[in-house]
KEROBA-811004 format. One record per residue (C-alpha): residue number from 1; x, y, z; residue in three letters. Coordinates in nm, 2 decimals, decimal comma. Example, Ala and Ser with C-alpha at 12.3 -4.5 7.8 and 13.67 -1.06 7.14 Angstrom:
// residues 2
[1; [1,23; -0,45; 0,78]; "ala"];
[2; [1,37; -0,11; 0,71]; "ser"];
***
This chain:
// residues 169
[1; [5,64; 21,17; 5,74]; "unk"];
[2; [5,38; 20,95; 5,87]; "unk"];
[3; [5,32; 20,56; 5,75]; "unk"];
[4; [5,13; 20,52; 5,47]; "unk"];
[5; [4,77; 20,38; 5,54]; "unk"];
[6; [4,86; 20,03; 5,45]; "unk"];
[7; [5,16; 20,03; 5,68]; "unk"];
[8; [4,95; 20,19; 5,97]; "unk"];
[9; [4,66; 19,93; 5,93]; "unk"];
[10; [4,87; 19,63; 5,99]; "unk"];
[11; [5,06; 19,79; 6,25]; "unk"];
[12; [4,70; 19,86; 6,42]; "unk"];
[13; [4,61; 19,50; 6,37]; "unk"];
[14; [4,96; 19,37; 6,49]; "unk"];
[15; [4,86; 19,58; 6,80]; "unk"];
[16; [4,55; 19,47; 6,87]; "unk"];
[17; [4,66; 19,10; 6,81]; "unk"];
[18; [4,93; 19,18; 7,05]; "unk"];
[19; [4,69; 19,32; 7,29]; "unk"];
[20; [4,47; 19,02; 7,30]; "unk"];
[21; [4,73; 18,77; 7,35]; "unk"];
[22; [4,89; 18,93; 7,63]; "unk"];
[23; [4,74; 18,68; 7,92]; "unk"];
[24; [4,95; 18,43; 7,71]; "unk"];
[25; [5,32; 18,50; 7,86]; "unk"];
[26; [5,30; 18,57; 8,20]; "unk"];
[27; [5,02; 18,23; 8,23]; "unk"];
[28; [5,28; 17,99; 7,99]; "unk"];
[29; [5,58; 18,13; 8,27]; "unk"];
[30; [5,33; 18,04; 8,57]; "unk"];
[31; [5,21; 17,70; 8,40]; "unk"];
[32; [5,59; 17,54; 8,32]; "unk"];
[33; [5,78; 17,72; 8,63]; "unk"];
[34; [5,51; 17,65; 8,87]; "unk"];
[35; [5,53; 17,26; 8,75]; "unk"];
[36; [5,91; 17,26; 8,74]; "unk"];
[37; [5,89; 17,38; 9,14]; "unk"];
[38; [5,61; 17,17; 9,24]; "unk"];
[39; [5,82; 16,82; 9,04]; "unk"];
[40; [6,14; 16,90; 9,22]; "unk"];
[41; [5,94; 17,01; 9,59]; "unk"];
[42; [5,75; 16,67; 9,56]; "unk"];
[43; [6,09; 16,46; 9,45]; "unk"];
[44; [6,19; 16,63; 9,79]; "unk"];
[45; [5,95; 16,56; 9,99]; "unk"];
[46; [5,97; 16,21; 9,96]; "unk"];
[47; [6,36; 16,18; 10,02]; "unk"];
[48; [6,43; 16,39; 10,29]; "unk"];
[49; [6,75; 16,25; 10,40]; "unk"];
[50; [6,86; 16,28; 10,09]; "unk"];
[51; [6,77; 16,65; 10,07]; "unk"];
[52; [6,96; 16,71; 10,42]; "unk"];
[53; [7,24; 16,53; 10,33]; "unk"];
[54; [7,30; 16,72; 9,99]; "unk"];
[55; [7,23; 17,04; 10,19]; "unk"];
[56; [7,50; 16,93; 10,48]; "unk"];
[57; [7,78; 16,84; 10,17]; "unk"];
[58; [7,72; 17,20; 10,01]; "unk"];
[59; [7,78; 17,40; 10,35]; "unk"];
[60; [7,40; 17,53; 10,40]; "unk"];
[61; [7,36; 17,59; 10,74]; "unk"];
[62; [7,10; 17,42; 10,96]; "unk"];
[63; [7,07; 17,16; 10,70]; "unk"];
[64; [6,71; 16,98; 10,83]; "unk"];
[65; [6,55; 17,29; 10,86]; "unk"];
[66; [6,64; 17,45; 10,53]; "unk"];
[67; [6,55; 17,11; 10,38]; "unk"];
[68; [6,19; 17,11; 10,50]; "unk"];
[69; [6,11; 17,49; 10,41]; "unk"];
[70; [6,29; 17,43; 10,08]; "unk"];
[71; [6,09; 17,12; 10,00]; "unk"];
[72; [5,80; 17,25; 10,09]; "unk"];
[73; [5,86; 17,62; 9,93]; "unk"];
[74; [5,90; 17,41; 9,62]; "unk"];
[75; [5,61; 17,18; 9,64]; "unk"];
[76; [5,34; 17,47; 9,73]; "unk"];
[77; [5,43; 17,74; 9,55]; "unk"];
[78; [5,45; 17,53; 9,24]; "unk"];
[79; [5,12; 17,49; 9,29]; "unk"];
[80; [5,05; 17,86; 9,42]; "unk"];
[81; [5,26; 17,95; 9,08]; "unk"];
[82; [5,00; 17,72; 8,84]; "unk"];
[83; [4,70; 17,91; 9,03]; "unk"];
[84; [4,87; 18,23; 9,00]; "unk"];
[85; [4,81; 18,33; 9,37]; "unk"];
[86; [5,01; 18,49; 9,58]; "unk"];
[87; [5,27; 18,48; 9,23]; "unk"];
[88; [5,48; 18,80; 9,35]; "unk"];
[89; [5,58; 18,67; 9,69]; "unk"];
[90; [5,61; 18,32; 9,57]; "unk"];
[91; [5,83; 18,40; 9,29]; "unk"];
[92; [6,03; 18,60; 9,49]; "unk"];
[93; [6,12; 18,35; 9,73]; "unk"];
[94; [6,18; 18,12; 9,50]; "unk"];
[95; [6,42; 18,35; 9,33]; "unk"];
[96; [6,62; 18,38; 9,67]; "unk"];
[97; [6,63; 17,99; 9,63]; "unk"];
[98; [6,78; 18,00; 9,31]; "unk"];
[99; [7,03; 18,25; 9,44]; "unk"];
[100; [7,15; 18,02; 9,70]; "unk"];
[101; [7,16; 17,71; 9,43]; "unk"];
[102; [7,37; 17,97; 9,25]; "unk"];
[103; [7,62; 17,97; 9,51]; "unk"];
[104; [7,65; 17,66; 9,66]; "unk"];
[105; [7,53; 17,36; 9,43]; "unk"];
[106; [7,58; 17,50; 9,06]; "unk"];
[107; [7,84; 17,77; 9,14]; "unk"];
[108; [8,13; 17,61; 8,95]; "unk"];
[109; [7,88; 17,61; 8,64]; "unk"];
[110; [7,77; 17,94; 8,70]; "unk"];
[111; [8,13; 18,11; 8,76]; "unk"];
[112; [8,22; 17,94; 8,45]; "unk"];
[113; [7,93; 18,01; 8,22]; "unk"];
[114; [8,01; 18,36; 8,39]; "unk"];
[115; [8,38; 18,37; 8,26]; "unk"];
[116; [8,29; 18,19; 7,97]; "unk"];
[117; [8,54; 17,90; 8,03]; "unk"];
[118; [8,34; 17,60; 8,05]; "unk"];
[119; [8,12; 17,40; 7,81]; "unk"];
[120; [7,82; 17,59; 7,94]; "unk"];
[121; [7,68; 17,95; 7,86]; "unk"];
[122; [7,44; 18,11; 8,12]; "unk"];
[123; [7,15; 17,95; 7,95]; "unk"];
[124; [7,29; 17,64; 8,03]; "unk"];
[125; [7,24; 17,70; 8,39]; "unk"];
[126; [6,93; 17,63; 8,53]; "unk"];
[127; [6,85; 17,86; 8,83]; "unk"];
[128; [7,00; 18,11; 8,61]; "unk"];
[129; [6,72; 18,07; 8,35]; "unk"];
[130; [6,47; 18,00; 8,66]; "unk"];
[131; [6,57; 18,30; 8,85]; "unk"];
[132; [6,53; 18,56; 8,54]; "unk"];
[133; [6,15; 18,36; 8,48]; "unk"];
[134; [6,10; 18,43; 8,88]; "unk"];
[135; [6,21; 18,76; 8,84]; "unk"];
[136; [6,03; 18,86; 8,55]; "unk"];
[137; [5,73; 18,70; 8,73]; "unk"];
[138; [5,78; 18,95; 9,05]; "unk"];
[139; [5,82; 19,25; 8,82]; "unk"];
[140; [5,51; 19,21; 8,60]; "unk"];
[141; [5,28; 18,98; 8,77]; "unk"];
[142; [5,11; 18,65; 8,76]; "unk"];
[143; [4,87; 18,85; 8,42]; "unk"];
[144; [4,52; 18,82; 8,37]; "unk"];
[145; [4,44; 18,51; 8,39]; "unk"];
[146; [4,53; 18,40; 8,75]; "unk"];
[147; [4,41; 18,42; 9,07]; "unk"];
[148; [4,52; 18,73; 9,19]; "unk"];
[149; [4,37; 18,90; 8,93]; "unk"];
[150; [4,04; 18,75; 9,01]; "unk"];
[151; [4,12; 18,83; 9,37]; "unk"];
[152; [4,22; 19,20; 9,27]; "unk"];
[153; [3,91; 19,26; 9,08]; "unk"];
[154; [3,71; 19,14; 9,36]; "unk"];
[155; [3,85; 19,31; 9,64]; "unk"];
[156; [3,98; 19,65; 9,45]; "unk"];
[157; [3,70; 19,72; 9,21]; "unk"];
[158; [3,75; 19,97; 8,91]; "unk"];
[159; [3,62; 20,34; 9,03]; "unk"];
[160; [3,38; 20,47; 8,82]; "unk"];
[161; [3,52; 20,73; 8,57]; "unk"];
[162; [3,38; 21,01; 8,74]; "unk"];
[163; [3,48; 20,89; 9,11]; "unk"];
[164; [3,82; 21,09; 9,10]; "unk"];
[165; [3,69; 21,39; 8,98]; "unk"];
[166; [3,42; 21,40; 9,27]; "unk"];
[167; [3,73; 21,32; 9,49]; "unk"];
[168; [3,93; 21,63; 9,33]; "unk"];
[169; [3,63; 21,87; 9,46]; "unk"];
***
């Protein structure tokens, strides 16, 4: 039994609404992430010692080194998340940043969110709320309005509608 016509209007318009707003999610995500990573890359950047010597207490293996691609993973792709270029690969290395804070800097939090024995849920745990942003990112893209859809649109035009039917025969 179908909706009555009143029902079925507003769902249409719902729709549409939906429809129209959908730049708005994945360019809020880019906007707030892509500060939060270009923040905490520039706080690196200008205390490197610091960086290498927090990296050398938690274990991370060549500590200098990790420190400078970290920071400046961070501080860039921030800004390559704001722009929304590049969003898939930058989010997904970012992701495998959160993985390692994970298990080295906020693991007791994490294993106990996990457990639920501590104070804190999973919420509560930053890269686990970054990581599922990244990845949610990596999955459905940086959205309309960025630049790789600009970039997309330019370099991939839409075919005409009769282009794959001339390519069928």
């Amino acid at each position: 039994m179908p909706a009555p016509p009143g029902v079925q209007r507003i769902l249409g318009l719902g729709l549409r609404v939906a429809a129209v707003l959908a730049f708005l999610p994945p360019l809020l995500t880019r906007l707030v992430i892509g500060q939060a990573f270009f923040f905490t890359g520039r706080g690196k950047l200008q205390n490197p010692e610091g960086v290498v010597s927090f990296f050398s207490s938690l274990g991370i293996p060549f500590p200098a080194a990790n420190a400078a691609f970290i920071s400046r993973l961070e501080y860039y792709g921030g800004m390559l998340l704001i722009a929304g270029l590049l969003t898939r690969l930058v989010a997904l290395l970012l992701t495998s940043t959160m993985v390692v804070a994970l298990m080295t800097a906020d693991r007791a939090d994490f294993l106990a969110a996990l457990s639920n024995t501590g104070e804190k849920g999973l919420t509560d745990v930053v890269p686990v709320v970054y990581a599922l942003f990244l990845l949610w990112l990596v999955i459905a893209g940086p959205g309309a309005v960025s630049l790789d859809a600009l970039l997309k649109r330019w370099l991939l035009p839409q075919q005409s509608a009769d282009a794959p039917a001339a390519q069928a025969a």
